[in-house]
C-alpha positions as CSV (number, residue, x, y, z in Angstrom):
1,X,-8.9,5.7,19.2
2,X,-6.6,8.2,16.6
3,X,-6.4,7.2,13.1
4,X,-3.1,7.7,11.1
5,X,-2.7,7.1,7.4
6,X,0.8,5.7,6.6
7,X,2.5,4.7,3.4
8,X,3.5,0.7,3.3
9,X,7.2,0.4,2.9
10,X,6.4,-3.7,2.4
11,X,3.6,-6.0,1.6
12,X,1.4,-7.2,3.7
13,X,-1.5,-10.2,3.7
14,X,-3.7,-11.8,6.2
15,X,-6.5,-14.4,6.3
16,X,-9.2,-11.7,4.5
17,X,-6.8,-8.9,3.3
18,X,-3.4,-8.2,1.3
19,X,-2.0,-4.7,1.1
20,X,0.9,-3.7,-1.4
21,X,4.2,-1.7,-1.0
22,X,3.0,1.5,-1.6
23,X,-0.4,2.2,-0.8
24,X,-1.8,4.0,1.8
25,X,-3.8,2.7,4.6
26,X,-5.3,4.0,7.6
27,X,-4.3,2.6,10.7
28,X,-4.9,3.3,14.7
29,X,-1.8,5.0,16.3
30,X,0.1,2.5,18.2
31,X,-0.1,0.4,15.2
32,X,0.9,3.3,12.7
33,X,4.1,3.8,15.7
34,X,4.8,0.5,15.5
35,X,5.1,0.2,11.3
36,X,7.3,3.2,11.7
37,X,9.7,2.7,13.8
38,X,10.1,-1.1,12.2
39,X,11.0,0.8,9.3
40,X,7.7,-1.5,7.4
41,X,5.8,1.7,6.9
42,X,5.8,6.1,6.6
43,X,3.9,8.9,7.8
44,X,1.5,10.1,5.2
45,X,1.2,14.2,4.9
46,X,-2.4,15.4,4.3
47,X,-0.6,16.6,0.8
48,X,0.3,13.4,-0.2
49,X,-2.9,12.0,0.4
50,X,-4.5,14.5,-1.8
51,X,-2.0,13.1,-4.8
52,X,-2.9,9.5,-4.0
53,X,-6.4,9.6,-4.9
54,X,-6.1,7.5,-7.8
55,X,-5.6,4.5,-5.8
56,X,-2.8,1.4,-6.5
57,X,-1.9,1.1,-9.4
58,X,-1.9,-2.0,-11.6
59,X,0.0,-3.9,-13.8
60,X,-1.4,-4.5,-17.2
61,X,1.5,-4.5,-19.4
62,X,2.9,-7.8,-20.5
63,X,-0.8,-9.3,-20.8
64,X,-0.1,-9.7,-24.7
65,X,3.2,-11.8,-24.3
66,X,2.0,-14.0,-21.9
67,X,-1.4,-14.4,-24.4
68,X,1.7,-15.5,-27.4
69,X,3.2,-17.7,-25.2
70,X,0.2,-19.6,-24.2
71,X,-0.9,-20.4,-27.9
């Protein structure tokens, strides 16, 4: 079966995964057809993949007010 990497448009979660707006995933094709044309996903260029190698990113600012508010 062909693999296709695609870029989530939306979040996703199921019983042992979640996947964020955003990243890129590797999918089979009818799957990767499907995401598309639902508008819930994009095709990924072999380019882009090479820029997304740093992986999700994550959200660390804010940490410090939440730590003032708590005591």
């Amino acid at each position: 079966m062909t693999q296709v990497k695609i870029r989530l448009k939306t979040h996703r979660a199921g019983v042992r995964f979640s996947q964020a707006a955003g990243e890129i995933i590797t999918v089979d094709k009818e799957t990767a057809k499907r995401m598309i044309d639902s508008d819930q996903a994009e095709k990924v260029t072999k380019a882009q993949t090479r820029r997304n190698t740093a992986g999700p990113e994550t959200a660390t600012a804010g940490a410090r007010e939440t730590r003032d508010l708590i005591g």
